[in-house]
DRENKOLKOL-799818 format. One record per atom (N, C-alpha, C): y, z, x; residue in three letters. Coordinates in pm, whole numbers, plus 50000, padded with zeros to 5 digits. Layout:
BEGIN
YZXALA...
//
This chain:
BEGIN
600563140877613UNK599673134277708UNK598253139477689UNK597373129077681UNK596043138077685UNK595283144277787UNK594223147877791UNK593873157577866UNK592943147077910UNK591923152278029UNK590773142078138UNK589603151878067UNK588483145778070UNK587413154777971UNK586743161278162UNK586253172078150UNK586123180778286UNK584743177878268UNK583653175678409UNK582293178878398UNK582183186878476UNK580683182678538UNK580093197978651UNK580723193578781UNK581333177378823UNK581803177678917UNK582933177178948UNK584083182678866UNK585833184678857UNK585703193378926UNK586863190479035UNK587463202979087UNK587913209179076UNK588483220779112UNK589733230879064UNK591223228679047UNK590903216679212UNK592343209479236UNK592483203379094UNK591103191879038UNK591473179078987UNK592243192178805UNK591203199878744UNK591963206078654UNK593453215178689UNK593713218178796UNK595163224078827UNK596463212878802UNK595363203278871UNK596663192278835UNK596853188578726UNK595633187278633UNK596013178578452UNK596493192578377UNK596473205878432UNK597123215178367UNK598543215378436UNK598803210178565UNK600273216678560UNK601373222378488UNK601573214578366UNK602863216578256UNK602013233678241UNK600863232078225UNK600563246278116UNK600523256978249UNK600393257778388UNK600673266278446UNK601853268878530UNK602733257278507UNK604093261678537UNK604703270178489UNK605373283678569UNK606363293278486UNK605513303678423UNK603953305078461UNK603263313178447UNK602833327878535UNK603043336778483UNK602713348178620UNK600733352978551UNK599953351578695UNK598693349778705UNK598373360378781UNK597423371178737UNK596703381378795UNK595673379578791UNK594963377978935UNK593883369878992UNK593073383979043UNK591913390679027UNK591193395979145UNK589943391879161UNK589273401179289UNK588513388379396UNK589243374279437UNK589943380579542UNK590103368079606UNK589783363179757UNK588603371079775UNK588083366779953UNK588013355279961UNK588023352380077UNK588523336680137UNK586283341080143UNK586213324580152UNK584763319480085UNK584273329679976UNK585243327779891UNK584433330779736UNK585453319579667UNK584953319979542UNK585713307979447UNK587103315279431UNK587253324379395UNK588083333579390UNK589193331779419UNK588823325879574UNK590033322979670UNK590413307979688UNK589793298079602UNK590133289479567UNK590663282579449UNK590323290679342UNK591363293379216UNK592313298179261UNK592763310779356UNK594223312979401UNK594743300279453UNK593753291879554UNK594693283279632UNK595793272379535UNK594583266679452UNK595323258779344UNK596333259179252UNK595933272579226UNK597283279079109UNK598123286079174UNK598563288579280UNK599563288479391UNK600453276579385UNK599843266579364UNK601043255579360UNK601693250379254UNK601333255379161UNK602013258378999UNK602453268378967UNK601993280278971UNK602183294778872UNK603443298778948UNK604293308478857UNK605523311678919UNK605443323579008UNK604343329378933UNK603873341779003UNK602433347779004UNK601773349479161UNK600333348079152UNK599743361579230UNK599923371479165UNK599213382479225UNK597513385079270UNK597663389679366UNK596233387679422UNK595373401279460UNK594413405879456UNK594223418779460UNK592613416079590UNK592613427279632UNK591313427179711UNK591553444179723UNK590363458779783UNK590423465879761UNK590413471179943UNK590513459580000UNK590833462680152UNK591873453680221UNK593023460180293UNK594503457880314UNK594243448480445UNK593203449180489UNK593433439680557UNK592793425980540UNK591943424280432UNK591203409280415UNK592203405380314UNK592753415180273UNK593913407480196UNK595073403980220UNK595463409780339UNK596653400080440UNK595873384580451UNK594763386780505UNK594003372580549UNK594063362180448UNK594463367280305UNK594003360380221UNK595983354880168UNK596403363280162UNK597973364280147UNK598913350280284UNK597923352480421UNK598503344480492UNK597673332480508UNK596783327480413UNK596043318880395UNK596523307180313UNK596993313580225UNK597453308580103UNK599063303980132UNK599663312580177UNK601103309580257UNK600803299680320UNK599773297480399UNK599703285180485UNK599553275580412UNK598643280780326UNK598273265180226UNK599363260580150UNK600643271480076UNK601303265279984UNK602813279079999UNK603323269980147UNK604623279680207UNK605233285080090UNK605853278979972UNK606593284379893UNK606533292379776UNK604703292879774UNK604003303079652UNK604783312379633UNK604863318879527UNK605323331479479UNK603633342879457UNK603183345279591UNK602143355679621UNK602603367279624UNK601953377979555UNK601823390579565UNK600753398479570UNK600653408079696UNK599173412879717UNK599053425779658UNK597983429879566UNK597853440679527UNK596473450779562UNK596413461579606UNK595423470879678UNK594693473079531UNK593373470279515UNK592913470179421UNK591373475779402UNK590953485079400UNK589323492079387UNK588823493479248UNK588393480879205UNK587703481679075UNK586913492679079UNK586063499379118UNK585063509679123UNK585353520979109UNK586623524779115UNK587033535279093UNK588053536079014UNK587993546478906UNK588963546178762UNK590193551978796UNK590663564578926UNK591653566978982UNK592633550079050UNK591353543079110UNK592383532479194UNK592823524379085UNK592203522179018UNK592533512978875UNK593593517078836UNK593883529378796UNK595143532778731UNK596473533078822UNK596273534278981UNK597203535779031UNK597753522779048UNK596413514179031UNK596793496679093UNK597893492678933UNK597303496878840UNK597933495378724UNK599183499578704UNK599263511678758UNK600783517178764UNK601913506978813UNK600973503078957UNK601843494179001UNK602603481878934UNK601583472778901UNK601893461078799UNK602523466278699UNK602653474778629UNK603373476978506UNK604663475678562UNK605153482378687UNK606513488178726UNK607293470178781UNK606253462178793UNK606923449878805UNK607063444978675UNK608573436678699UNK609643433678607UNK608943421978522UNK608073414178603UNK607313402278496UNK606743402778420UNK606263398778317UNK605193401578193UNK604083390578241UNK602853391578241UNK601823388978254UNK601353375578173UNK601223363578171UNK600533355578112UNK598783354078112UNK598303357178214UNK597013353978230UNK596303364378323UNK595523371078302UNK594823382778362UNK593323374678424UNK593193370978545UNK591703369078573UNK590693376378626UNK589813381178553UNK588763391578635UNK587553380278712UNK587773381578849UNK586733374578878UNK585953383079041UNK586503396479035UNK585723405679154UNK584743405979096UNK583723409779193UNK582193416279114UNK581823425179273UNK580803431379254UNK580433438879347UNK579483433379405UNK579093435679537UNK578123429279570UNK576373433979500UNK575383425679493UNK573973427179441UNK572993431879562UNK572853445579524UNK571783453179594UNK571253467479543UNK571003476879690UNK570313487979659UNK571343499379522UNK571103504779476UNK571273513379358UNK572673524279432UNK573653521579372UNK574343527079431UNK575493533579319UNK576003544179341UNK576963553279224UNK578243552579297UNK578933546679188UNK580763550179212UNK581063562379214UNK582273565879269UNK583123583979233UNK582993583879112UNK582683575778978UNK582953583778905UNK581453584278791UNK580183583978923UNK579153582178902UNK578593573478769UNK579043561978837UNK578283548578730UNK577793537878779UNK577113528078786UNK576163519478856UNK577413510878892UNK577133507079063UNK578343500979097UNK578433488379027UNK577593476479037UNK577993468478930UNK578053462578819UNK578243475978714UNK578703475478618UNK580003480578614UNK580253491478711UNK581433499378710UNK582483485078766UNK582063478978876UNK583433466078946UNK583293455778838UNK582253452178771UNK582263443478671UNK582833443278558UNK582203451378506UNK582883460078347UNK583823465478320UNK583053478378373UNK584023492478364UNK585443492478400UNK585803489278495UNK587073486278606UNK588253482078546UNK587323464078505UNK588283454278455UNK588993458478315UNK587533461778266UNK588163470078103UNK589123481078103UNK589493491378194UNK590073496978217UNK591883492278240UNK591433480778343UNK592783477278409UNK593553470178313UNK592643462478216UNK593193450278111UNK593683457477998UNK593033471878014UNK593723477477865UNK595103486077906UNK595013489978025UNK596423495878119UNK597453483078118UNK596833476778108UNK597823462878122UNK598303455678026UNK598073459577881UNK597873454477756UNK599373451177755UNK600333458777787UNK601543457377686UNK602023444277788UNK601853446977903UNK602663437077993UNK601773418677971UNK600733422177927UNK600493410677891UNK600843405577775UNK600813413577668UNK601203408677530UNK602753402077585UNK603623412477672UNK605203405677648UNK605063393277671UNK604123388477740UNK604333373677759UNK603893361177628UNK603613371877554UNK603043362777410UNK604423353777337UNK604323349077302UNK605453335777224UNK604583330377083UNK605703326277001UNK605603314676905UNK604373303776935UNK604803298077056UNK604033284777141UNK603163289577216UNK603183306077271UNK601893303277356UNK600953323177339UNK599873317377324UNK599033332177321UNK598543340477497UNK598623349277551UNK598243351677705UNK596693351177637UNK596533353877780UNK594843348077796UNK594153363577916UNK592983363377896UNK592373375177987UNK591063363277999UNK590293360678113UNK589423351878147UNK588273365978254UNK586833362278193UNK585943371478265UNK585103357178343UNK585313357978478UNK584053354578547UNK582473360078476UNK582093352678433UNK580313360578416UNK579633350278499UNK578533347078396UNK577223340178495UNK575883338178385UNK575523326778430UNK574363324678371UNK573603327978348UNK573503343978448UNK572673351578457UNK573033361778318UNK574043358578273UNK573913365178144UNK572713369778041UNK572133357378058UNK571073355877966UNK570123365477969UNK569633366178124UNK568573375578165UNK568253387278074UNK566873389578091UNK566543400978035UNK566873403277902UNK567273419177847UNK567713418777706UNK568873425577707UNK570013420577829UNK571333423877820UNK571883438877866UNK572833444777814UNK573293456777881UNK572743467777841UNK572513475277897UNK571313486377846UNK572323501577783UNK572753504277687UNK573763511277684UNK573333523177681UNK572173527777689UNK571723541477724UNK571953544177863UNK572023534377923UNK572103539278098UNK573443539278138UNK574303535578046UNK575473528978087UNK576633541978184UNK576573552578092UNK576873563978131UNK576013570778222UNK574483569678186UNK573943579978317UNK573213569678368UNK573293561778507UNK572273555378574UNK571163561278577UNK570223548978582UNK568673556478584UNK568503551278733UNK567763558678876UNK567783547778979UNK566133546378958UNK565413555278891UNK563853554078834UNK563763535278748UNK564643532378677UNK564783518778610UNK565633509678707UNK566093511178809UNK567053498778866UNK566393490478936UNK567063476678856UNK566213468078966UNK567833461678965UNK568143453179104UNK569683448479142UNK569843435979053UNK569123428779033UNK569233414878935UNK569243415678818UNK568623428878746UNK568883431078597UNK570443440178642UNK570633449778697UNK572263453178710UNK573373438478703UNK572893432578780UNK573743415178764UNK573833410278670UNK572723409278615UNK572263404478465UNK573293412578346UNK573073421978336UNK573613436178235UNK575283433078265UNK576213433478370UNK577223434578401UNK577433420178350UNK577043409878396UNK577373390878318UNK577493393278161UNK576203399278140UNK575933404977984UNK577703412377877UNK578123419377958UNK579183429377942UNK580673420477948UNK580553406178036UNK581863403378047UNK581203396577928UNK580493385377916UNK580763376977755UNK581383386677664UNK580833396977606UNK580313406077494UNK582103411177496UNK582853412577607UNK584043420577624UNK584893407277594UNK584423400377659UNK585373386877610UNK585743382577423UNK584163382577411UNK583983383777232UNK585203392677178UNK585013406977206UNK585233416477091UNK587013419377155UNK587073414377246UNK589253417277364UNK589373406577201UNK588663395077195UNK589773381477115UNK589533388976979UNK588343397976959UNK588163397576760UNK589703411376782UNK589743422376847UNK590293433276780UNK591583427476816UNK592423419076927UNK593763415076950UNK594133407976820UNK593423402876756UNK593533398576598UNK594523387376639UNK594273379376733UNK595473365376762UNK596303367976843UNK596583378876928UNK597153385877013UNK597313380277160UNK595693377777178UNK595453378777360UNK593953369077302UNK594103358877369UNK592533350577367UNK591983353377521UNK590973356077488UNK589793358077603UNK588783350877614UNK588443346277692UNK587193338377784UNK586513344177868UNK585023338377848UNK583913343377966UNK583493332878006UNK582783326778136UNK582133313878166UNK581013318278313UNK580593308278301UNK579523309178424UNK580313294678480UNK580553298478628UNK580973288278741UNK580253280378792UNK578823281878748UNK577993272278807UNK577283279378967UNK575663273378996UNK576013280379061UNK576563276079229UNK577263286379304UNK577873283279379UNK576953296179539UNK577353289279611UNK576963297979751UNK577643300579859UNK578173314779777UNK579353322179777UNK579063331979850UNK579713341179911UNK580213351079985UNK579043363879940UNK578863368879794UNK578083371879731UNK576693375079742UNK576403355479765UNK574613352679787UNK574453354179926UNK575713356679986UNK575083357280132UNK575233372380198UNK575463382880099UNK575273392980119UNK573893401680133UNK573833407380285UNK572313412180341UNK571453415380232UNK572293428680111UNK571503434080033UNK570773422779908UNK571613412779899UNK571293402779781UNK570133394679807UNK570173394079924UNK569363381979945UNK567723381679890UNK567273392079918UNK565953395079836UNK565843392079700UNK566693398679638UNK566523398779482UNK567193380779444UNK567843373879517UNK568263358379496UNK566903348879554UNK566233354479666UNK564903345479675UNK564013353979557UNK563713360979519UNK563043364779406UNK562933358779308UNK564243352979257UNK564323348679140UNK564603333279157UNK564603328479297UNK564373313079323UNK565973308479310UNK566553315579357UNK568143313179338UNK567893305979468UNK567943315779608UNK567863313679726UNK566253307279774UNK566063295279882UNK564483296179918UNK564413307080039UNK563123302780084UNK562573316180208UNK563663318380344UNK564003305080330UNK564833309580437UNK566333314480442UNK566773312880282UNK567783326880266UNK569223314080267UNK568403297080210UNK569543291980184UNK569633287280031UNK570273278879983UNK570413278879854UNK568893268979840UNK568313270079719UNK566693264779664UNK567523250779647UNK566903244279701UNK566753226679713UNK566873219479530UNK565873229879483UNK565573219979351UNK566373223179233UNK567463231079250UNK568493241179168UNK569783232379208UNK570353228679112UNK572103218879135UNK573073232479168UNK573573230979306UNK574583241279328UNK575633230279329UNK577013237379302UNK578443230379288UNK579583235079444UNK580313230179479UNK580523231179611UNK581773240979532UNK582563252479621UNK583463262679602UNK584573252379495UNK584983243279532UNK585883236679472UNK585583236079331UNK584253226279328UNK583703225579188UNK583323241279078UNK583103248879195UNK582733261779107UNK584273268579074UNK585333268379112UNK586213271479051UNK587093266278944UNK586813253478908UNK587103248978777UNK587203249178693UNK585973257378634UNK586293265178508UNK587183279278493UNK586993280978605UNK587933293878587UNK589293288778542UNK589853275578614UNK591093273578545UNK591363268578439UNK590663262178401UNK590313258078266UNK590093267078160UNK589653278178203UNK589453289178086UNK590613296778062UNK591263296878197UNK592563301778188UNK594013294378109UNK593773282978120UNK595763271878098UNK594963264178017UNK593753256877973UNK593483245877891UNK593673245777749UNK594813237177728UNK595043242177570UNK594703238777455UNK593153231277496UNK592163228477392UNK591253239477337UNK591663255977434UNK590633260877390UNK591443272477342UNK593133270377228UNK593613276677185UNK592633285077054UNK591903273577019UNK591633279176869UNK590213281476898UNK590013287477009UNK588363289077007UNK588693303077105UNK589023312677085UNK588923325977135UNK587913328977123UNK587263340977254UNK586143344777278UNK585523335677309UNK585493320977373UNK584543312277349UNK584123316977517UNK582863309677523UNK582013312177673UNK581993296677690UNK582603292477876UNK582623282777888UNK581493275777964UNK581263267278046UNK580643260778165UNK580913246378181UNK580913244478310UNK581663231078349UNK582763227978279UNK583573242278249UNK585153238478238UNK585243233478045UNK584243233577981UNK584293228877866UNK583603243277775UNK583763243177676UNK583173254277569UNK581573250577526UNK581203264177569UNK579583261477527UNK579053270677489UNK579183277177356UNK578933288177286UNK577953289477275UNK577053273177262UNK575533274277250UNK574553279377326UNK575563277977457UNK574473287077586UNK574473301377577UNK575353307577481UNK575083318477522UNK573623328977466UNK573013338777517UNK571863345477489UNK572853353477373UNK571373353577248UNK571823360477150UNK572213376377183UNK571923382477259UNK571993398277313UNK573363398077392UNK573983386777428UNK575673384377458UNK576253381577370UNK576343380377218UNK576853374077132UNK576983383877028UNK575703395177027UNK575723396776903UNK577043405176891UNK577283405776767UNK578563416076728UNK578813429676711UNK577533436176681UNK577143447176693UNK577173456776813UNK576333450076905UNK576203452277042UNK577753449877081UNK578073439177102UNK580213441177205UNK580853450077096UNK580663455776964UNK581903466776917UNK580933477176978UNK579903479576986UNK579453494877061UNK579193494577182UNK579563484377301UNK579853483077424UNK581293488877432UNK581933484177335UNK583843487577362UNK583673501777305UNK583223506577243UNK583213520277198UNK582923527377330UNK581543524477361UNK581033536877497UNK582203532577619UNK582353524077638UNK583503515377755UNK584973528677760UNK584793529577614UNK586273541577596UNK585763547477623UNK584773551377593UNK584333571077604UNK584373572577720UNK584023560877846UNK584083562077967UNK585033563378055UNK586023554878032UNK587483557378097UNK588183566878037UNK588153574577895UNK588923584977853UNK590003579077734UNK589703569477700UNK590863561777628UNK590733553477558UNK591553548777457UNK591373539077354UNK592203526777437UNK591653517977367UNK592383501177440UNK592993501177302UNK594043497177293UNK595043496377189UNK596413486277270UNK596383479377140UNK597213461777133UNK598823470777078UNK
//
């Protein structure tokens, strides 16, 4: 059967549904999933396909909210909630522990938490918070998670790891890897941290598909933008009217195409189950289709994502190994 060609105004629903076959019988590790973020609307959808849809948030109780949300939406989901603190390399491993000790093998890993955009702030394990919930975290958890995702690899089908980024990729001249290890708060500004961390998921997306050598295909995409949970955070809001994201009065800029939560989660599923984009690993998507051309050369280059994954180890203590 063929596929429906996706634009900027497909929903999440409308691609969940022309993927069904490909996310049936799938187990899906989803984080960020607050209810008003996209997050939590890629869960809603792939709740009514996937066999198994783990959900993570790093506070036990917005993630009941989100667990009995979704129950409401789709009684018979196979949901599982997982306590999850990207920011910290202790919670990572314990959250990891956990998932390993379940009996399923992993088809699809989605990183789509990010931290919120503001004042200059250091994780426990003193690194710029968002790079540490963006980057650092995910890279950590996906390489703790390596084997349980590979089991799900087959003849017919490759697993998949999908990075939320952002358009904001482009910004600036990408991830600054001198700071990466020691924050500078003398150099921080919160929109180049946004920028640098978008920068880090393409670049990780790139180099997860070159070293799995056919293993594990990975995706990065920008969702379009959306006015999310995120932009309406106190500390953000400055640095989003700054840059004409937001106008003065702190709502989305009039003359900028925003996509409604539905529409902004589309590509996420698409990057995840679409099986046109078997033979294009590493590719960076938007509006649900492959668009390599958008990406900024300082996200692409090859040089830069093998010595991002190099310092990335030195940071968590460990090699990522397939």
């Amino acid at each position: 059967m063929s596929l429906p060609n996706f634009t900027f105004s497909t929903t999440a629903e409308e691609v969940a549904d022309a993927l069904a076959h490909e996310i049936k019988g799938k187990n899906v590790l989803l984080t960020g999933t607050s209810i008003n973020g996209i997050g939590f609307e890629t869960a809603r959808v792939l709740a009514k396909h996937a066999n198994l849809l783990i959900i993570t948030g790093h506070n036990s109780e917005r993630l009941k909210r989100v667990e009995e949300a979704l129950e409401q939406e789709v009684p018979l989901a196979g949901v599982r909630p997982l306590i999850l603190n990207l920011s910290s390399l202790a919670a990572v491993r314990k959250a990891a522990d956990e998932v390993n000790a379940y009996p399923e093998p992993l088809h699809v890993v989605i990183h789509n938490a990010a931290a919120p955009i503001g004042g200059f702030k250091l994780t426990v394990d003193n690194l710029e918070s968002q790079i540490a919930t963006d980057h650092v975290g995910p890279f950590l958890f996906t390489a703790l998670l390596a084997a349980k995702i590979l089991a799900s690899g087959a003849a017919h089908y490759t697993p998949r790891v999908v990075f939320v980024s952002s358009v904001g990729h482009a910004a600036g001249d990408g991830v600054n890897l001198s700071t990466l290890k020691s924050p500078d708060l003398a150099t921080y500004d919160s929109m180049i941290a946004y920028s640098q961390a978008k920068s880090a998921n393409v670049l990780t997306a790139i180099e997860l598909s070159k070293r799995s050598k056919g293993l594990i295909n990975s995706y990065s995409l920008h969702p379009g933008l959306i006015y999310t949970n995120i932009m309406q955070h106190e500390q953000a809001i400055a640095g989003l009217k700054e840059y004409s994201f937001l106008g003065p009065d702190g709502r989305p800029n009039d003359e900028l195409e925003f996509k409604t939560m539905q529409q902004g989660a589309a590509t996420t599923v698409a990057a995840a189950f679409d099986p046109r984009l078997d033979d294009k690993p590493g590719a960076y998507l938007t509006d649900s289709t492959e668009a390599n051309d958008l990406v900024a050369p300082h996200s692409s280059d090859p040089a830069k994502a093998a010595e991002l994954w190099t310092l990335t180890e030195e940071i968590i203590g460990e090699k990522f190994t397939f």
